[in-house]
N, CA, C and O atoms as CSV, one atom per row, in Angstrom:
chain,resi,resn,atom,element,x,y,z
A,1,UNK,N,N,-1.199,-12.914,1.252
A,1,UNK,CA,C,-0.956,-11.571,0.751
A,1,UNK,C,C,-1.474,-11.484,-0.679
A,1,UNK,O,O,-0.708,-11.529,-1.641
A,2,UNK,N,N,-2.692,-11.368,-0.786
A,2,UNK,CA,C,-3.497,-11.190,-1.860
A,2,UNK,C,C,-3.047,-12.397,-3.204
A,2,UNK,O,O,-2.878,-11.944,-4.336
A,3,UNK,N,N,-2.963,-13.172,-3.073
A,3,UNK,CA,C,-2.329,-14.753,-3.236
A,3,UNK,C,C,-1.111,-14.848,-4.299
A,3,UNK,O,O,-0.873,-15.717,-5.137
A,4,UNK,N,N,-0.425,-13.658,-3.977
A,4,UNK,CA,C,0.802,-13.985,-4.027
A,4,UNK,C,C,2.126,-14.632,-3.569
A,4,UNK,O,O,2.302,-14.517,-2.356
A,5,UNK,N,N,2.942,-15.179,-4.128
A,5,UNK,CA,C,3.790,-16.303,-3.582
A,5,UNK,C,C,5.016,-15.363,-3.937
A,5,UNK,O,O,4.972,-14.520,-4.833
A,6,UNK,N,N,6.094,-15.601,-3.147
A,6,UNK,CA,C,7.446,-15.364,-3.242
A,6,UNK,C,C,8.023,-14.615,-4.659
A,6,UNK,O,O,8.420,-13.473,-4.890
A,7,UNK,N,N,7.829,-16.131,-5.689
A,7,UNK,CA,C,8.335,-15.565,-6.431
A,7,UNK,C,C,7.803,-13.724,-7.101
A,7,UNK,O,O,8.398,-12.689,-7.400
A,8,UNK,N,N,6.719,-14.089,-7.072
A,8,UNK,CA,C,6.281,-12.895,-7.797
A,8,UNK,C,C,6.409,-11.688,-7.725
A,8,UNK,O,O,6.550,-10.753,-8.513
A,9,UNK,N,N,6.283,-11.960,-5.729
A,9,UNK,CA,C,6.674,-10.722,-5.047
A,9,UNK,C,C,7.963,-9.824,-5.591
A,9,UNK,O,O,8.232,-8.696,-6.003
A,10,UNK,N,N,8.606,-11.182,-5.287
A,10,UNK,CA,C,10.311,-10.806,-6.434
A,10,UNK,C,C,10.542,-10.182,-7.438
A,10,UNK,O,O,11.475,-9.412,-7.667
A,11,UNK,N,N,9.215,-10.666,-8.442
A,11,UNK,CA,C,9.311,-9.935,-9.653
A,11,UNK,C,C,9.132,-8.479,-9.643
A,11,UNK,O,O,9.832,-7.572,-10.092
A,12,UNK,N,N,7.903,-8.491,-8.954
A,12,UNK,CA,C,7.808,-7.043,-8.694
A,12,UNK,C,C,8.457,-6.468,-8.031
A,12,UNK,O,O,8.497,-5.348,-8.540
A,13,UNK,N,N,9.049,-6.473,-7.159
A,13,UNK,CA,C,10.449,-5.689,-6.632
A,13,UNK,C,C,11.059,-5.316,-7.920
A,13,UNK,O,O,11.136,-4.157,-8.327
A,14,UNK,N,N,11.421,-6.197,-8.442
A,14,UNK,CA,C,12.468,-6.269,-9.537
A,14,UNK,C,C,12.288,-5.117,-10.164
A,14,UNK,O,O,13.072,-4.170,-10.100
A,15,UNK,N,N,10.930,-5.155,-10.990
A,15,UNK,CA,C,10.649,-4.145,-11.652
A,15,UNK,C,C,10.291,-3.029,-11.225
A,15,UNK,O,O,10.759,-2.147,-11.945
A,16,UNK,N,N,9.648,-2.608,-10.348
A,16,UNK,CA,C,9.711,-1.252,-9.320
A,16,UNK,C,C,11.205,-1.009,-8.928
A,16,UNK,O,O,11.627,0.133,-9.111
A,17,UNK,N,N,11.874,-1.743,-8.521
A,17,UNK,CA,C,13.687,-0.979,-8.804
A,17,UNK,C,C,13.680,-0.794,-10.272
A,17,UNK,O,O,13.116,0.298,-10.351
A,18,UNK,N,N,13.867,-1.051,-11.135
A,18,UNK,CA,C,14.362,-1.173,-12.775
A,18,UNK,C,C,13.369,0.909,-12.899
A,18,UNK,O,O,13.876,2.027,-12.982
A,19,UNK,N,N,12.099,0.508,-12.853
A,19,UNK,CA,C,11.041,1.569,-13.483
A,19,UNK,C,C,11.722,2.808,-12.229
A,19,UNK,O,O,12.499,3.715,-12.527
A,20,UNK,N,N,11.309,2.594,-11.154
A,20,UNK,CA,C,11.518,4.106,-10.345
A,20,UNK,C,C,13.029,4.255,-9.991
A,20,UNK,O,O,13.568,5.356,-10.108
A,21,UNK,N,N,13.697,3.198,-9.572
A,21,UNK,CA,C,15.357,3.279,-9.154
A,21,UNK,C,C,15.272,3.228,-7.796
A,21,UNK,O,O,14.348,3.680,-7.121
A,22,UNK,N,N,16.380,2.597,-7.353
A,22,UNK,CA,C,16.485,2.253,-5.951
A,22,UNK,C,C,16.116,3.517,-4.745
A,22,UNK,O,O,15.376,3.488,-3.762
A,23,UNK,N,N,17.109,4.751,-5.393
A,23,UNK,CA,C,16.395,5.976,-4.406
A,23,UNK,C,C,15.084,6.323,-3.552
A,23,UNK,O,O,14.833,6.619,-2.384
A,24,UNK,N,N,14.088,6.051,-5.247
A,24,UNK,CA,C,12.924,6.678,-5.105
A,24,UNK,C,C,12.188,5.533,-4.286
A,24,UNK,O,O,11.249,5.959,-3.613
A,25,UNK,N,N,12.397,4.304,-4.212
A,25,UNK,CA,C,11.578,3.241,-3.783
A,25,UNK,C,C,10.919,3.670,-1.989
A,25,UNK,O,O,9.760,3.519,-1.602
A,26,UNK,N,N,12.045,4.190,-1.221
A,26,UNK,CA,C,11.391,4.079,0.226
A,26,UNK,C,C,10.460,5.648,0.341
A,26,UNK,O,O,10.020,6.013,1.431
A,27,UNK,N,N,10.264,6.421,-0.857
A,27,UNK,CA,C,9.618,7.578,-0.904
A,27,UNK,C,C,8.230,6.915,-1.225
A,27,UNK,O,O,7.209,7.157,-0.582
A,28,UNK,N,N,8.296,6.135,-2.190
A,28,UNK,CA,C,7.263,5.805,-2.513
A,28,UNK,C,C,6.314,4.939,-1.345
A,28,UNK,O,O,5.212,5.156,-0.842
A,29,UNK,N,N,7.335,3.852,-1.191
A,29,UNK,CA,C,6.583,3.175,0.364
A,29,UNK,C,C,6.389,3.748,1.459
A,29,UNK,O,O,5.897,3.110,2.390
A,30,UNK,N,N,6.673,4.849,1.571
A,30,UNK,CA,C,6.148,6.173,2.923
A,30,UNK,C,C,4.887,6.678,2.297
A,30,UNK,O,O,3.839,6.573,2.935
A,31,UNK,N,N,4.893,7.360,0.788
A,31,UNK,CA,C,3.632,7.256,0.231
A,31,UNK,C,C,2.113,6.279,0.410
A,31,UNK,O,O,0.953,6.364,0.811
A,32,UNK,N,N,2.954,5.469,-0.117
A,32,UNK,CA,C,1.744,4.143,0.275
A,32,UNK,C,C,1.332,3.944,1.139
A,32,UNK,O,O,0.174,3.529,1.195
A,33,UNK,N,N,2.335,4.212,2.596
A,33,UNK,CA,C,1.905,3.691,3.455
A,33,UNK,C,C,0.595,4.640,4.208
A,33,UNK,O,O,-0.541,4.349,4.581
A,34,UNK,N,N,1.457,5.974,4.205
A,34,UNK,CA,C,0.128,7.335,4.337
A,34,UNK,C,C,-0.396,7.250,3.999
A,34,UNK,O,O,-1.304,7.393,4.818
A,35,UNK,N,N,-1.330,6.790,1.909
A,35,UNK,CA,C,-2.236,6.587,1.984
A,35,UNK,C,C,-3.319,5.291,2.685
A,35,UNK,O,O,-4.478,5.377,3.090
A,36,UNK,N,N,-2.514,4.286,2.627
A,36,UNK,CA,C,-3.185,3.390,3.102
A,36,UNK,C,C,-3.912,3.001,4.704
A,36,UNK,O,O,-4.829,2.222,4.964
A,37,UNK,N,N,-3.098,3.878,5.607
A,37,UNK,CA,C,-3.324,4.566,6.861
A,37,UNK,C,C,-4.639,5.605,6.526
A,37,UNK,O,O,-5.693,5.405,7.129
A,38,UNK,N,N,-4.572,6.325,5.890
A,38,UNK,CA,C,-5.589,6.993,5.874
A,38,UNK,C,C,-7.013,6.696,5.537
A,38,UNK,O,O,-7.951,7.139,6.199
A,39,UNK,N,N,-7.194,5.658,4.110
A,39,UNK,CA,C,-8.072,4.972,3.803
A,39,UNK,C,C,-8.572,4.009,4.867
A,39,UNK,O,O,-9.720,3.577,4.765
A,40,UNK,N,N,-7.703,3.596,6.004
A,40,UNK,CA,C,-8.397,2.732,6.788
A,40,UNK,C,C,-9.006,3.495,8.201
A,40,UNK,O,O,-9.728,2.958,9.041
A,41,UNK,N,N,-8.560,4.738,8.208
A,41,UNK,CA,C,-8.850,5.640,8.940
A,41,UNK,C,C,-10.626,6.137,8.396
A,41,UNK,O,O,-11.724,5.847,8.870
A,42,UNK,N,N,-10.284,6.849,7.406
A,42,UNK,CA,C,-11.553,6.922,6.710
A,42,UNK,C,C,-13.021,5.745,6.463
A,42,UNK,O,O,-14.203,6.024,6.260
A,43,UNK,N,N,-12.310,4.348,6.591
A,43,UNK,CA,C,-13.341,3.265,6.399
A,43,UNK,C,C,-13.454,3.221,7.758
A,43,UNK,O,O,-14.652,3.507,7.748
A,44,UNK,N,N,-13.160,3.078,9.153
A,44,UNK,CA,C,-13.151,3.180,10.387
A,44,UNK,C,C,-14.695,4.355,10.464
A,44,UNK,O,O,-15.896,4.105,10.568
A,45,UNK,N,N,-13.982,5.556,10.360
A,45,UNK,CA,C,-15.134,6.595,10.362
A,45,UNK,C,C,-16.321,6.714,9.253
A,45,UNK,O,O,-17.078,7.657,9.024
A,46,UNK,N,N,-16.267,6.009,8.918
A,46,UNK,CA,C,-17.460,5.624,7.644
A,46,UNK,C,C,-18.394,4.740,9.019
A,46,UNK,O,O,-19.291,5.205,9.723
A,47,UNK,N,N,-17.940,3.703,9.039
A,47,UNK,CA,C,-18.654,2.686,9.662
A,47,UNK,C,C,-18.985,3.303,10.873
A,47,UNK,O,O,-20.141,3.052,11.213
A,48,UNK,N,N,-18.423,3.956,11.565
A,48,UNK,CA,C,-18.786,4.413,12.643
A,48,UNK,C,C,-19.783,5.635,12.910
A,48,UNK,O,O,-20.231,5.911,14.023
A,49,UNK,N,N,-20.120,6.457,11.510
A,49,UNK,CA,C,-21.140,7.194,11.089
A,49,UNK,C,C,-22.085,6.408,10.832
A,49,UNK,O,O,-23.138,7.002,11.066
A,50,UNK,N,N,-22.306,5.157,10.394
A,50,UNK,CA,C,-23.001,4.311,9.689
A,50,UNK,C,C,-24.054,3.409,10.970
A,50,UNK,O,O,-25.185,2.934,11.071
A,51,UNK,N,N,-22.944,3.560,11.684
A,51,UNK,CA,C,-24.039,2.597,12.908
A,51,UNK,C,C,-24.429,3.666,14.011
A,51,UNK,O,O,-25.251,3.373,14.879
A,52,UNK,N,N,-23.815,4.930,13.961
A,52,UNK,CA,C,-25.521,6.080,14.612
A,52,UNK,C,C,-26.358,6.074,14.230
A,52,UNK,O,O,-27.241,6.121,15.086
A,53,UNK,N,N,-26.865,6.018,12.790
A,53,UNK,CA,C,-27.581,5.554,12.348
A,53,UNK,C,C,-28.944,5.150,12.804
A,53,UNK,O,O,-29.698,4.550,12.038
């Protein structure tokens, strides 16, 4: 996972609770996750324009 180890992961939790607050956290990871769904949606149809070609 992009060569992160445990601990770090941790850290950053840590501080994404501390900065946004526990509430906002699963808004944000529904965020992320839509965009990141979409970007792979979009690189999908990139490539697939790319090899009609």
């Amino acid at each position: 996972m992009f060569g992160l180890g445990l601990p770090e992961v941790v850290i950053i939790a840590v501080v994404a609770i501390l900065i946004f607050g526990p509430k906002k956290i699963p808004e944000i990871g529904g965020v992320l996750g839509k965009s990141l769904k979409n970007f792979q949606e979009g690189m999908k149809k990139s490539d697939e324009d790319q090899s009609d070609l």
